[in-house]
Structures are given as C-alpha cells and as structure tokens.
C-alpha positions as a Markdown table, in Angstrom:
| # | Residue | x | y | z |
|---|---|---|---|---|
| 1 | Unk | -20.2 | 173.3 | 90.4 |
| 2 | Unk | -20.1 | 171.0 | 93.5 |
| 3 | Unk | -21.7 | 168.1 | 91.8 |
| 4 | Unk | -19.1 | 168.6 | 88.6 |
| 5 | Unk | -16.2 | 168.7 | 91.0 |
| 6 | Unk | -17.7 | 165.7 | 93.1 |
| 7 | Unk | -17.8 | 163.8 | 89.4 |
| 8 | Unk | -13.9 | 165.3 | 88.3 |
| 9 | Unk | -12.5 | 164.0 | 91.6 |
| 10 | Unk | -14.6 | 160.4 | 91.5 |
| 11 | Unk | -12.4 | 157.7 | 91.4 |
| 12 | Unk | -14.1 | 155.6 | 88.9 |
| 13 | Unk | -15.2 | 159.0 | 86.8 |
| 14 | Unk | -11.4 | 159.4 | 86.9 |
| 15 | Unk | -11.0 | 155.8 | 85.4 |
| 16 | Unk | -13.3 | 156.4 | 82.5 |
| 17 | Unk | -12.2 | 159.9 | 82.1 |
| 18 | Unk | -8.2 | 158.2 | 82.1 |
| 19 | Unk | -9.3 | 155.7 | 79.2 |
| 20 | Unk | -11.2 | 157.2 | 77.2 |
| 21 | Unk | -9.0 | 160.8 | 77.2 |
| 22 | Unk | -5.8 | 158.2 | 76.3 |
| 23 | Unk | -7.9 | 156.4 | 73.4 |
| 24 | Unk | -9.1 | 160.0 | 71.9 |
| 25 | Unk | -5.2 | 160.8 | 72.0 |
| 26 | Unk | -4.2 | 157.6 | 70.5 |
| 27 | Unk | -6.8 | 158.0 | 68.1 |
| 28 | Unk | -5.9 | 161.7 | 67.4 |
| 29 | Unk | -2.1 | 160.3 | 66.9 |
| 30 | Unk | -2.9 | 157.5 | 64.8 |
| 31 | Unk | -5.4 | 159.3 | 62.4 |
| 32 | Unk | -2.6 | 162.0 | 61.8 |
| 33 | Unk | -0.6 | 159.1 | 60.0 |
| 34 | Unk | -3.6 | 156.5 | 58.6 |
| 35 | Unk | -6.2 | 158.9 | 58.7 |
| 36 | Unk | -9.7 | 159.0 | 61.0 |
| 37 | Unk | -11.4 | 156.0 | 60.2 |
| 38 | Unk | -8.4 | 154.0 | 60.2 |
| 39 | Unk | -7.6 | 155.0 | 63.8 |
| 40 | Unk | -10.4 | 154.7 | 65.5 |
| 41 | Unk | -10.9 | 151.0 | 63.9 |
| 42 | Unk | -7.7 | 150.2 | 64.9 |
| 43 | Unk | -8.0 | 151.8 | 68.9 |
| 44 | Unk | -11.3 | 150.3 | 69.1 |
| 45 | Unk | -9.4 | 146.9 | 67.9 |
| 46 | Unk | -6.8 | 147.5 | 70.6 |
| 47 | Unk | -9.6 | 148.1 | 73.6 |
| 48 | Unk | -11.6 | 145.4 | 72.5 |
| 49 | Unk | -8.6 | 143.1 | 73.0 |
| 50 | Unk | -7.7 | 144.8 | 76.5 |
| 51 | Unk | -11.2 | 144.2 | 77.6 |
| 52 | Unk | -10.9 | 140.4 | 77.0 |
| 53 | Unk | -8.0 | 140.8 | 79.9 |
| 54 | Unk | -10.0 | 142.8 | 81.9 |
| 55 | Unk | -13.4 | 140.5 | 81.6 |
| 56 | Unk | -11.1 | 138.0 | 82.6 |
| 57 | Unk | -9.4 | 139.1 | 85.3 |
| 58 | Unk | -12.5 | 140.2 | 86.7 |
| 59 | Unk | -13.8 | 136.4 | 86.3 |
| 60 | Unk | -11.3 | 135.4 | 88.7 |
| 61 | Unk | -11.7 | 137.5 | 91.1 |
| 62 | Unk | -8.7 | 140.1 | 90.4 |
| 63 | Unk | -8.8 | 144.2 | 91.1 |
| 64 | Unk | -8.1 | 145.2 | 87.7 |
| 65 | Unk | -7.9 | 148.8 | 86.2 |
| 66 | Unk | -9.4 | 149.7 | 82.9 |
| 67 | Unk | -7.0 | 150.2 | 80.3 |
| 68 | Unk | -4.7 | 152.8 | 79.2 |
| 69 | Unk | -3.1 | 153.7 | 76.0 |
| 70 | Unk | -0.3 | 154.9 | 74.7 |
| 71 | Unk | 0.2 | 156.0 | 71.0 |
| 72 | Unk | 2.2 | 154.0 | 68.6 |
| 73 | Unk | 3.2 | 151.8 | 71.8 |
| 74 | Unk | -0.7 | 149.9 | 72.7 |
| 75 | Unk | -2.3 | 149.8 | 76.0 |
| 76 | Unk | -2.7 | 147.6 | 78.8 |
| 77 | Unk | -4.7 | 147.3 | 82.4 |
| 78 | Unk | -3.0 | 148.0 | 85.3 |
| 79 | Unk | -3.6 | 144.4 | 87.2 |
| 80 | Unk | -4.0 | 145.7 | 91.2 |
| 81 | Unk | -4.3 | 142.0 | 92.2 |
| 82 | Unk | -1.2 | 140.1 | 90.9 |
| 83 | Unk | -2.4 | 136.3 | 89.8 |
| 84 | Unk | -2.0 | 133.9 | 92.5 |
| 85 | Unk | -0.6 | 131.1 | 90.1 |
| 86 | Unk | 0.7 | 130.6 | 86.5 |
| 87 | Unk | -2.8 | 129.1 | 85.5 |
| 88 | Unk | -4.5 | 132.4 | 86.3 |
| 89 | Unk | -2.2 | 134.1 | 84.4 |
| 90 | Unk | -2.6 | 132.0 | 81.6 |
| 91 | Unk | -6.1 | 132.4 | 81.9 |
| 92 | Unk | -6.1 | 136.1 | 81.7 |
| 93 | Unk | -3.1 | 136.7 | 79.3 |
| 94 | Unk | -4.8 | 134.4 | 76.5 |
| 95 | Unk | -8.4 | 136.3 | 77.1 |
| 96 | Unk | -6.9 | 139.2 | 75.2 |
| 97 | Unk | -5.9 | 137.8 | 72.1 |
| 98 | Unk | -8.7 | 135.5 | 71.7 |
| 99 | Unk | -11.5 | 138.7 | 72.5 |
| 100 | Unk | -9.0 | 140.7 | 69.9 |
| 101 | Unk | -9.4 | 137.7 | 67.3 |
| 102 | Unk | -13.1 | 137.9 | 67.6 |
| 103 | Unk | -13.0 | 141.7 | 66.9 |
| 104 | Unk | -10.8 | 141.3 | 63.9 |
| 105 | Unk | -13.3 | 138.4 | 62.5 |
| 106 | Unk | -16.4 | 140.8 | 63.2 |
| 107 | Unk | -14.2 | 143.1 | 60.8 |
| 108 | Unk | -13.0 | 140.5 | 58.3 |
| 109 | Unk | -16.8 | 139.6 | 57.7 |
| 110 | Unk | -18.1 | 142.7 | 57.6 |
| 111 | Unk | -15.7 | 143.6 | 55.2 |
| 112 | Unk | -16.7 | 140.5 | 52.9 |
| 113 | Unk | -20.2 | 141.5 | 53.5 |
| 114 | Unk | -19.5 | 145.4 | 52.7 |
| 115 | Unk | -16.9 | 145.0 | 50.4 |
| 116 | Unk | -15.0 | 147.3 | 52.6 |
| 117 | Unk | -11.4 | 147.7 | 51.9 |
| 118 | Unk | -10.9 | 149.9 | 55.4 |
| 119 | Unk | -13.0 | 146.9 | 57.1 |
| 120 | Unk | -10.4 | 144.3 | 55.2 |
| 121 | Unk | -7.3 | 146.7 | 56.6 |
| 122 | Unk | -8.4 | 146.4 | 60.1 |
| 123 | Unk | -9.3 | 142.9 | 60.2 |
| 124 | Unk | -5.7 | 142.7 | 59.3 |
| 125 | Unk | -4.7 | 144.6 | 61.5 |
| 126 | Unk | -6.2 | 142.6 | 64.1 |
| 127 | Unk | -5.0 | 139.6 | 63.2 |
| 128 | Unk | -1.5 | 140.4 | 62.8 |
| 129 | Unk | -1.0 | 142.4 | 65.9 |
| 130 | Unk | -3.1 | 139.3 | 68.0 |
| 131 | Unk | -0.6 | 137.3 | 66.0 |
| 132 | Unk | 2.6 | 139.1 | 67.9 |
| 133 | Unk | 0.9 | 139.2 | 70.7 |
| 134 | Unk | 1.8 | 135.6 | 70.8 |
| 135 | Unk | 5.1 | 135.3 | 70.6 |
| 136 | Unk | 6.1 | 133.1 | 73.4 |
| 137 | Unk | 8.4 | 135.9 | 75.7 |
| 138 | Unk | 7.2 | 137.7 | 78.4 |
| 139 | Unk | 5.5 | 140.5 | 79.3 |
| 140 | Unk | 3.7 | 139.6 | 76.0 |
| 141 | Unk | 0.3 | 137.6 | 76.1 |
| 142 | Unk | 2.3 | 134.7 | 74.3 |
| 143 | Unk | 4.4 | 134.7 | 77.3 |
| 144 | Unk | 2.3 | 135.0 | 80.1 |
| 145 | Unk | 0.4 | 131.5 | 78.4 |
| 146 | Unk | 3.5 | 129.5 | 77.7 |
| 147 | Unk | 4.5 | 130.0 | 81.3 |
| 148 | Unk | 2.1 | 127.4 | 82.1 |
| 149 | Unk | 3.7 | 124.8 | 80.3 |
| 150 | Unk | 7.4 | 126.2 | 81.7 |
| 151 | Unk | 9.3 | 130.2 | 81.8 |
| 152 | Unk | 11.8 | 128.5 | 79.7 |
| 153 | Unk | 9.2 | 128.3 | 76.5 |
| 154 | Unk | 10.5 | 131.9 | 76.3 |
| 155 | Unk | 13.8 | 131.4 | 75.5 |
| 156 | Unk | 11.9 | 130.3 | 72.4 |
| 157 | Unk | 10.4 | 134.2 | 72.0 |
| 158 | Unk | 14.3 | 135.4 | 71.6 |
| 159 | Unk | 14.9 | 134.2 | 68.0 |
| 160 | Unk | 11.3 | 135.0 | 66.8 |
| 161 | Unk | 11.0 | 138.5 | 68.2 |
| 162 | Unk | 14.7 | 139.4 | 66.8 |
| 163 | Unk | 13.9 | 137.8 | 63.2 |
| 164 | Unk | 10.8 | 140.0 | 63.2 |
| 165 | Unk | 12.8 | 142.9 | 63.8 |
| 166 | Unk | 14.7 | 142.4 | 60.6 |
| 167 | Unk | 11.8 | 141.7 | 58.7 |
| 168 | Unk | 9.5 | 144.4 | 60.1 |
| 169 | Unk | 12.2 | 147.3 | 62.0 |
| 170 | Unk | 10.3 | 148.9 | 65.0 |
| 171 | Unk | 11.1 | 151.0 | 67.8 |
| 172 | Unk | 7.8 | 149.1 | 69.5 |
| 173 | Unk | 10.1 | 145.6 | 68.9 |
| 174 | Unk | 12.8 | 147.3 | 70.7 |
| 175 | Unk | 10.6 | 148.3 | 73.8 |
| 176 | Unk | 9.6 | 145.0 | 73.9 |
| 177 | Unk | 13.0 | 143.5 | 73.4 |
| 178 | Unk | 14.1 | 145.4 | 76.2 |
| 179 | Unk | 11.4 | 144.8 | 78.7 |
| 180 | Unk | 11.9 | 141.4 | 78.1 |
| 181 | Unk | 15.4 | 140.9 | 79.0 |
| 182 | Unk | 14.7 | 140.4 | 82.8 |
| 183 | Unk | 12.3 | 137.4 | 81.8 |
| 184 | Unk | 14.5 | 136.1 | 79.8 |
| 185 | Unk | 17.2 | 136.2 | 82.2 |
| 186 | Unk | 14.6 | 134.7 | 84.7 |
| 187 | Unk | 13.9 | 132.1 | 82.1 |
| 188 | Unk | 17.7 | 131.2 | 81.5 |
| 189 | Unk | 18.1 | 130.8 | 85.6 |
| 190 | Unk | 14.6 | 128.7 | 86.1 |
| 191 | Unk | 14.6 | 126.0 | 88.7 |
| 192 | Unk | 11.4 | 123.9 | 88.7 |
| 193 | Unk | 12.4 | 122.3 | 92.4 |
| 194 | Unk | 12.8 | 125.6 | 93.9 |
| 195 | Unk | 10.0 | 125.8 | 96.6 |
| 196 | Unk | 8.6 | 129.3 | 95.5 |
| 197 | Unk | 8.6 | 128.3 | 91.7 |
| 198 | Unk | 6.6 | 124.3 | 92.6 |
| 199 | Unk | 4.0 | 126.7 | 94.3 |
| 200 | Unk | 3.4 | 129.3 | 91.4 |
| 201 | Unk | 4.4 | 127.0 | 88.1 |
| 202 | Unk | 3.1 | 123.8 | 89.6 |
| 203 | Unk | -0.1 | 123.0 | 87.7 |
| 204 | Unk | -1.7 | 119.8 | 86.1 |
| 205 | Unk | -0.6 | 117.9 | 83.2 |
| 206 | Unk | -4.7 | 118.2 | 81.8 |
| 207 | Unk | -4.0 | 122.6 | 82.2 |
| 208 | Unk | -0.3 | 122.6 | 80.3 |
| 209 | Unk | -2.2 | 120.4 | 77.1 |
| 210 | Unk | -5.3 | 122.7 | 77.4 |
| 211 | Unk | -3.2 | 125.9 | 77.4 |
| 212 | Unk | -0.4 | 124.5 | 75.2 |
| 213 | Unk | -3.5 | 123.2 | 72.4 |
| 214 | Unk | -5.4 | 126.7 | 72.6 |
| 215 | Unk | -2.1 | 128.6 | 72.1 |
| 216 | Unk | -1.1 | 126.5 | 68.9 |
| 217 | Unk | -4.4 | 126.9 | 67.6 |
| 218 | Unk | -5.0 | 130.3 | 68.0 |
| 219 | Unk | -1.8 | 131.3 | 67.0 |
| 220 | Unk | -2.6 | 129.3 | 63.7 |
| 221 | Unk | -5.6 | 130.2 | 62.9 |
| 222 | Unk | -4.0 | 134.1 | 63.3 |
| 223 | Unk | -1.3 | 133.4 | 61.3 |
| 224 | Unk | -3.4 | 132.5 | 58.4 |
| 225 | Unk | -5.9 | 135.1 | 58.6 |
| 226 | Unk | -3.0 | 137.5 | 58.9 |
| 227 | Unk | -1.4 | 136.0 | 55.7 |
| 228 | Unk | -5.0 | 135.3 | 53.8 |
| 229 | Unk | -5.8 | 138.8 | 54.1 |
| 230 | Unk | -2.2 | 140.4 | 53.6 |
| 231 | Unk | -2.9 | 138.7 | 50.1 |
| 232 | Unk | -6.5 | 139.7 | 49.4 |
| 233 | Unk | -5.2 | 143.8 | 50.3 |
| 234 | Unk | -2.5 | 143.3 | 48.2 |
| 235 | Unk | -4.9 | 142.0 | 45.6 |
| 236 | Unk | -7.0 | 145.2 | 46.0 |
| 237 | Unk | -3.8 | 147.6 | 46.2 |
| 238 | Unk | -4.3 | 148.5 | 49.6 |
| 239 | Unk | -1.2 | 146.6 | 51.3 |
| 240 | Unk | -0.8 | 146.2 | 54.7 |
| 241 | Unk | 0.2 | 148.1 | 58.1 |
C-alpha cells in the first residue's frame, strides 16, 4: 500500500497517469460519435502530433509537460519554460505539424497498402486538422511559425479562419477565434523598433526564408493530401470528418 501510494503521489506517475487518463476520455468521447477504432486512430493522431512539440521543446532545452487532452477541443503541452526568442518558437510550434504529417502519411500508406477505408479516414483526418493547424494566427502552430517572419502575418489568419467558419461551422473555430483576439490585437499594435520586440522578433534574414519556405511547403503539401484523399473517401462513400 506504501509503495502504491508512493507511485499515486509521484510527480512524473502523476504526468503519465494525467495523459493517458485524458486520452482514454477523449477516446471514450470520440468513439461515442465515430465509433472505437475511429477514435483511438484519431487521439493517437492528435498525441503523435503533440509529441513532435514536446521532442522539440525538449531539443532546446525547455521544461515541457506531457500533453493533455480535451475532448472535441485537442490537446496541448503545458510549456514550463517559455521560448527565449521567436526562432525557438518557430522551431517548436512547426515540430508538431510536421510529426502529425508524418503520422497521417504512415496512415495514408498503410491504407493503400491495406485497402483500409478507416486507415484512408484517418490519414485525412491528419492531414486536414495539420492543415488548420497552419493557419497563420496565434496560439495556433501556423502562428507561432509566421511570427518569425513578423506578428503582423496574423492579421493574415483573420479572413482565413472566419471563411472556414462558414464553410465548416464549429464551436472549436469559435474557441479559437476568441483566444486569438488578444494576438491579433498585439499584431494590429506591433512595433518592430520597440526595444523588447528587436530582442524577441529580431532574427536573421537566412531563419525568416527557412521558416517562411518550410511553412509554404508543408502547408502545401497538407493541403493536397487533405483534398487528394477527401476525393478518394468520397470515391469509396466514406466522406470526410
């Protein structure tokens, strides 16, 4: 009993006990709408993206939590050591979606390979929720890489994320929408010469055109995956998410 209560009360038991309870929920939550193998596909997709964050965070150095999730909402680690300048935060925030876009192309070819229309469904998956993790507003991953180049790149984010809304309605699009308003204020009032923002958002010409290039491509290359296979499920009378 001593040694079960020395494990309940570890901190880093307590870490791993805090992720992988809040996945089993998501994935309870989830397979209640799409069904079991759906949902733990699609929280395995969402974990495999958060640990491209955390791999990355760890790589420079940062104290970062594992992650947590939230049904119908996503997850995220909780980032103990804030990044010391826009480069590291570029660094970490593209990590995720380019780790998620490798787990949605493990899927995609498996699925080819299988012949797997639940394999095809969450490569899609993958692809398209990587995809909006790209738009260009903060706190989303899009965000936190186009701040590199300048905070008013999301200014950019406010027409696409509202013309998504009325395509695809979401009360996840609103959340969003909502947490992003102080960026986008932040973004309206930018000053490069201000002393505290040449010290975070100052970086090199070379980083902006390596960020700005892996951002384009990726968010490509997901766009047309996303689209490719939105087609081959509707071929197969599957659909989409």
């Amino acid at each position: 009993m001593k040694l079960l209560l020395l494990l309940f009360t570890s901190v880093k038991f307590g870490k791993v006990l805090l992720t992988g309870g809040s996945m089993l929920i998501s994935i309870f939550a989830y397979g209640l709408v799409f069904g079991w193998p759906y949902a733990v596909g699609f929280v395995l997709l969402i974990f495999v993206h958060e640990m491209g964050h955390y791999i990355a965070a760890r790589h420079r150095g940062l104290d970062v939590g594992a992650p947590t999730f939230i049904p119908f909402v996503g997850a995220w680690i909780n980032l103990k050591d804030l990044p010391h300048d826009v480069e590291t935060e570029a660094y970490v925030g593209l990590a995720g979606p380019l780790v998620g876009t490798l787990g949605a192309l493990a899927c995609y070819f498996a699925a080819r390979q299988l012949n797997s229309p639940l394999l095809l469904a969450l490569s899609y998956a993958g692809f398209f929720l990587n995809l909006i993790n790209l738009i260009p507003i903060s706190p989303l991953d899009g965000g936190r890489v186009t701040a590199v180049i300048s905070p008013r790149m999301w200014l950019l984010g406010v027409p696409i994320l509202l013309g998504l809304f009325l395509v695809r309605p979401s009360p996840v699009l609103v959340l969003i929408a909502i947490l992003a308003v102080p960026q986008v204020m932040k973004a309206w009032r930018y000053d490069p010469s201000a002393p505290e923002n040449r010290a975070y958002y100052g970086v090199s010409m070379e980083h902006k055109v390596t960020y700005g290039a892996a951002y384009i491509g990726l968010a490509a290359f997901l766009a047309v995956m996303a689209h490719d296979v939105h087609q081959m499920l509707g071929a197969t009378g599957q659909g989409g998410i």
